[in-house]
N, C-alpha and C positions, 0 to 999 in steps of 0.2 A: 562566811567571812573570807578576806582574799589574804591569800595568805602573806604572813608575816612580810617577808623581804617583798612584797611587789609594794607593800603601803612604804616601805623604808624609802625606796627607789623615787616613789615619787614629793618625799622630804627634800632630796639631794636641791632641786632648784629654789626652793625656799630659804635661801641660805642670808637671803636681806634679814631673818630673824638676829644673827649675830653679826651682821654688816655693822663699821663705824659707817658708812657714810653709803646706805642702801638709797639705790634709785626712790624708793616709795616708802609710804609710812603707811599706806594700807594695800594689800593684793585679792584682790577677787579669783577668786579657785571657781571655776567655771565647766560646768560639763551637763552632759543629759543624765538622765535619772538612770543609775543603775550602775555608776559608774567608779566608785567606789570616793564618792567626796569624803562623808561623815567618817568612813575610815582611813584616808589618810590625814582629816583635821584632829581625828582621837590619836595617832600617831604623832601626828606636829606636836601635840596639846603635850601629848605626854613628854616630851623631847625636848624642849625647850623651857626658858624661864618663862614658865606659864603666870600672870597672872591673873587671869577670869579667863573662863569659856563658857558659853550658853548654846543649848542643842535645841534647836526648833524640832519642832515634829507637831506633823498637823492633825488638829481636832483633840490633842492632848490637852487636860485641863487647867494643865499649868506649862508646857511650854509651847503649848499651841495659839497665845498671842504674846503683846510686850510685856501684860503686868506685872510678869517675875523679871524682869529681862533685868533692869537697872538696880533692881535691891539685890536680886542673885550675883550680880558683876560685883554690888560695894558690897558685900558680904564676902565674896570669897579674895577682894583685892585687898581688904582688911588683914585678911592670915596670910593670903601668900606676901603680901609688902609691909614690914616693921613700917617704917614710916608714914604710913597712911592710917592704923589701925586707932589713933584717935583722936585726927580729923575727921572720920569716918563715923565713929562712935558720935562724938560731938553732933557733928551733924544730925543724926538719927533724934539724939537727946534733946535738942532746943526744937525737933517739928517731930513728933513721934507720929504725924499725919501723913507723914511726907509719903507713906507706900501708896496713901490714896489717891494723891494729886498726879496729875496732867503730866504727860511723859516728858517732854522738855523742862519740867520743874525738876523731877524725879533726877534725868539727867546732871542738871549743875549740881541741884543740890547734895546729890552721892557721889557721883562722879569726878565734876571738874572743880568743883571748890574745894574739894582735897589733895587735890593734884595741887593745885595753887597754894596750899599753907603747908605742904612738904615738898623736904628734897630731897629725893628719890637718889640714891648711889647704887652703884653697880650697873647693871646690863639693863639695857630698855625693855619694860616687861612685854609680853602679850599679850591681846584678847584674841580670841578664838570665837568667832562665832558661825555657826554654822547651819546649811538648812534654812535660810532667812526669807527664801521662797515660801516656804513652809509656815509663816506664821500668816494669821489670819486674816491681812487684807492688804493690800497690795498701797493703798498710802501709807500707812501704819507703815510696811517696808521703807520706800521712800522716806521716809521719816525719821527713822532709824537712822541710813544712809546717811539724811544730811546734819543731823546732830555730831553726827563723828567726823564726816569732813567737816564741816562748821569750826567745830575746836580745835580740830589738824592745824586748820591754817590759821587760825589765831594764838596757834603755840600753847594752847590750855589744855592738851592733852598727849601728854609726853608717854606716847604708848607704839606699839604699833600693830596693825590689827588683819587679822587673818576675815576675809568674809567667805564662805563657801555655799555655793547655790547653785541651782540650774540655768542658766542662761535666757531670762527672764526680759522681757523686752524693756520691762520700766527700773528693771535697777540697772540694766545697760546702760540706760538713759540715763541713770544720777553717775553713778562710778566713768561710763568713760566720759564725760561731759568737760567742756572746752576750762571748767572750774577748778577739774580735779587733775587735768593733764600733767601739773609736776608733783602730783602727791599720791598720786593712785596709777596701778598697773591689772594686767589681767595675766591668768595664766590657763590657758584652756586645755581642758583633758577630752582627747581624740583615740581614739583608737589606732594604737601603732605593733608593730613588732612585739616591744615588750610584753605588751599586756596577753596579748595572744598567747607569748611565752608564760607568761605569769598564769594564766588558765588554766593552760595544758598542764603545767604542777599542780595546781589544782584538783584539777577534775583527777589525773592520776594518780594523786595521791587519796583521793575519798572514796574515789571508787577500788582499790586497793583496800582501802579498812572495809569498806561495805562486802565485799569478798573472802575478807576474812573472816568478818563475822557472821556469815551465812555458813562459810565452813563449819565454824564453830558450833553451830546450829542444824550441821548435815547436809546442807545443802551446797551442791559442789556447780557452780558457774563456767568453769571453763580453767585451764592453764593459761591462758590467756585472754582478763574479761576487762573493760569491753576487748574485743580488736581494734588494734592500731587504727583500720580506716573509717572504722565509727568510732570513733575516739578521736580524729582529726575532723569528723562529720559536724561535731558538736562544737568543735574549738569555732569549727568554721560560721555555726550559728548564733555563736555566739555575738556575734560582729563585737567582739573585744569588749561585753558590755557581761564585771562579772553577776550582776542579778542574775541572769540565762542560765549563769554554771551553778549559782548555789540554789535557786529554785528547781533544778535538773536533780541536783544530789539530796533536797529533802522530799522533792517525789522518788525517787527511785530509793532512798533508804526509808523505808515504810517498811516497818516492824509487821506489819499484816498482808502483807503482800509479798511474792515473790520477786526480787529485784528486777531479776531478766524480764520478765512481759512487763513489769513498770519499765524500764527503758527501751521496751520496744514500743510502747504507748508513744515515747517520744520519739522515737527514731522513724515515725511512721506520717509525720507532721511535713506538711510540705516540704521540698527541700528548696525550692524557689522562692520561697516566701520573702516580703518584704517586711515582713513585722511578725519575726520568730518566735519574740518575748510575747505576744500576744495571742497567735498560737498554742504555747506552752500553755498559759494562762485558759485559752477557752480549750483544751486540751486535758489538763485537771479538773474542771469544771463537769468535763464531758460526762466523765465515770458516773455520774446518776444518772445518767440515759437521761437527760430532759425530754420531754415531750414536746416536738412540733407537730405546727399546724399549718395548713395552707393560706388559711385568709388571717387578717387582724385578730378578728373574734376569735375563735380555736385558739393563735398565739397567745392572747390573755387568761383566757380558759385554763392552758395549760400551764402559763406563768403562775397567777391566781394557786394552781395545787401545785406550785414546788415550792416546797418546804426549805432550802437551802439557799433559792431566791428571796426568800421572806427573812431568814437567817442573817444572811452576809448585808440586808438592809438594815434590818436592825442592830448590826453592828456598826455598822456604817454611821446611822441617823443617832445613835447613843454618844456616839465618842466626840461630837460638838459639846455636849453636853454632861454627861457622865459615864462610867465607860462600866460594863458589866462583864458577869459572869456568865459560863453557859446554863445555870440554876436559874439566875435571873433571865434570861432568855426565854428559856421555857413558862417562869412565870409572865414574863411579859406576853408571849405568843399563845399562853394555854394549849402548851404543850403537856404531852405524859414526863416523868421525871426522866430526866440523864438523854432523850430526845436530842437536843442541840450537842450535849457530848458527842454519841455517836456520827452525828453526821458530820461534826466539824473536826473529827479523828481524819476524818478523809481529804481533809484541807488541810492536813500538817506542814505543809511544802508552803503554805500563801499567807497562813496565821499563825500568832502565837497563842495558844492555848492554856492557861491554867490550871493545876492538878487541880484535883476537890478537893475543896475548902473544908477544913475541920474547925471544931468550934476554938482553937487559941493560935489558928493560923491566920497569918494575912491576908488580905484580901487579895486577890489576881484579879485580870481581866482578862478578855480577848480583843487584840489588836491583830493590825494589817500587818504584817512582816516588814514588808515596803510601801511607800507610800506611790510605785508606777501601777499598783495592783487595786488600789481604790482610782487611781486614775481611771484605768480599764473598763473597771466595774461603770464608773459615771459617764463612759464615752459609748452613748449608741452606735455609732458608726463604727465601734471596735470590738465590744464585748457582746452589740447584735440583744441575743435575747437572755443574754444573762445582764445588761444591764438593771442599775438598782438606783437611778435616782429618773423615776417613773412616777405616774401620778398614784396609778393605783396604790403602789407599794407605800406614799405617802399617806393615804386614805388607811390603807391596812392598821400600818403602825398607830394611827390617830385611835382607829376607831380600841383598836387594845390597850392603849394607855387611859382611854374614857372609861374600858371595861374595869381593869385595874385599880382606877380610881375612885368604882364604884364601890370598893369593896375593903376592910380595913385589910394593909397585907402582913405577911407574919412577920415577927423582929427579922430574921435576916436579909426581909428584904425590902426594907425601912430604907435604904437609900436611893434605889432604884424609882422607890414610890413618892422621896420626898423631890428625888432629881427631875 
């Protein structure tokens, strides 16, 4: 995460949240993936008279399209607004159908017909919504977009709303459009000074704990680690984009490895490059020595027996639809047990990992850390032959969930088999 005061810094121009008389009733927070949006809308979110925020994230089973989006908004606009709490209700009460119907329904009828039978005192609330690139189909977006400018400008929604995304060609097209010119603004995040500055704290301060606790551990790194000029090396790679910095500090703090040759792993990565973050990325990848080959045939062959390629697809192809454990992994791949453990111990820097599950603990899953890292994965032309949306790999998966199916599976992993 970046830390604390660089998320603050970039609040300061959002100050139309407690403007009486703000240029715009809605701002698009705009930037490339890695850039730290989701953490300065969780900083707004927190910091202002919040009332709703919705977090996209993609292939997740409930914030990875709209269906929760409008019942999650009049649910939480309910508690955070006395005055709406039973209009709200009401509403719910006379259509208890209403979660299943059509998003523009869902809309009035949670939304803006409760806006309309109260009156709202105090400070114009919030929504927050964020990652909206992130939800599952690119009209669905659009969609969204024009429901909220829609009732902007017919005064039916006395809110004002945060959207944060990647800079996406078609909600470009709705937000700056010749419709929304006096009710919508953009604020784009570039890489300046600051944020360089904000890194450099960063990185110097994690790699400072990381040093301490290898001390603590007997392992002694240097009086001064990194050095200052790989330590301005990195800042410099980072092209002011913090994913670079904190995907750098969960490889190189790896409880199983020695820090220093994990940071010389990255310190050995082109220094020309034009796409760092994707480096890093087939960089940790690399550490299972993949196997190439010269012609097509050989690459498959060798693709075909990596086990970590077959892995990271089936997390990949699960998380549309249900999202698992590395236990279920194994039983999906007819693997040996604790198998997907091991090898996804080595991708701590890219995924989030799951302790093991005991029998009156939670479920976990494993998820993508960020969503620039399944991008990678889906782009041939970037991640080369660790790509994972390949035919074969689709034929793999198919052909083990047939296997699977053949077979009754044990209670725990009755969701997997019903998913």
């Amino acid at each position: 995460m970046p830390p604390r005061n660089a998320r603050c810094r970039f609040t300061k121009p959002l100050g139309w949240s407690t403007d009486e008389q703000p240029e715009s009733t809605l701002l698009w927070l705009r930037g490339p993936a890695g850039m730290g949006k989701s953490a300065i809308a969780q900083t707004f979110a927190a910091s202002c008279k919040l009332g709703a925020s919705f977090f996209f994230r993609r292939g997740h089973p409930e914030r990875g399209s709209w269906n929760r989006l409008f019942t999650t908004i009049a649910y939480q606009l309910a508690h955070s607004i006395p005055e709406l709490h039973l209009p709200i209700q009401r509403a719910v009460e006379m259509n208890k159908l209403v979660v299943n119907q059509p998003m523009k329904h869902q809309f009035q009828r949670l939304i803006v017909e409760p806006f309309q039978q109260a009156q709202i005192l105090g400070k114009v609330p919030i929504l927050v919504l964020d990652g909206l690139d992130e939800c599952e189909d690119n009209r669905v977006q659009q969609g969204i977009l024009h429901l909220l400018i829609d009732a902007i400008r017919a005064h039916q929604l006395p809110m004002r709303i945060l959207v944060a995304s990647r800079p996406e060609p078609h909600i470009r097209e709705v937000i700056e459009s010749q419709a929304t010119v006096d009710i919508a603004r953009s604020l784009e995040l570039v890489p300046n000074q600051m944020m360089y500055d904000d890194i450099r704290t960063y990185l110097r301060d994690e790699f400072s704990r990381i040093q301490l606790e290898a001390l603590a551990r007997g392992e002694k790194l240097g009086e001064v680690w990194p050095p200052p000029d790989v330590l301005e090396d990195l800042i410099r790679k980072s092209c002011g984009i913090f994913i670079y910095a904190t995907t750098v500090i969960r490889f190189v703090d790896d409880q199983y490895q020695n820090p220093q040759e994990q940071l010389e792993c990255v310190l050995d990565l082109d220094p020309g490059s034009t796409a760092p973050l994707d480096d890093l990325y087939t960089q940790i990848l690399s550490t299972f020595n993949q196997q190439k080959g010269r012609d097509e045939q050989s690459v498959m062959l060798a693709a075909r027996a990596n086990l970590p390629l077959r892995i990271l697809h089936t997390i990949w192809r699960t998380t549309r639809d249900i999202w698992v454990d590395p236990e279920e992994i194994d039983a999906l791949l007819d693997l040996p047990p604790n198998t997907s453990r091991r090898i996804l111990r080595r991708l701590h820097s890219l995924l989030r990992v799951p302790p093991v599950r005991n029998p009156f603990g939670l479920r976990g899953h494993v998820k993508f850390l960020h969503a620039s890292f399944a991008d990678y994965l889906c782009d041939p032309r970037r991640s080369k032959g660790w790509c994972i949306a390949v035919q074969w790999l689709h034929s793999d998966n198919l052909f083990c969930m047939i296997r699977l199916l053949s077979s009754p599976p044990p209670t725990h992993f009755r969701g997997l088999f019903y998913g």
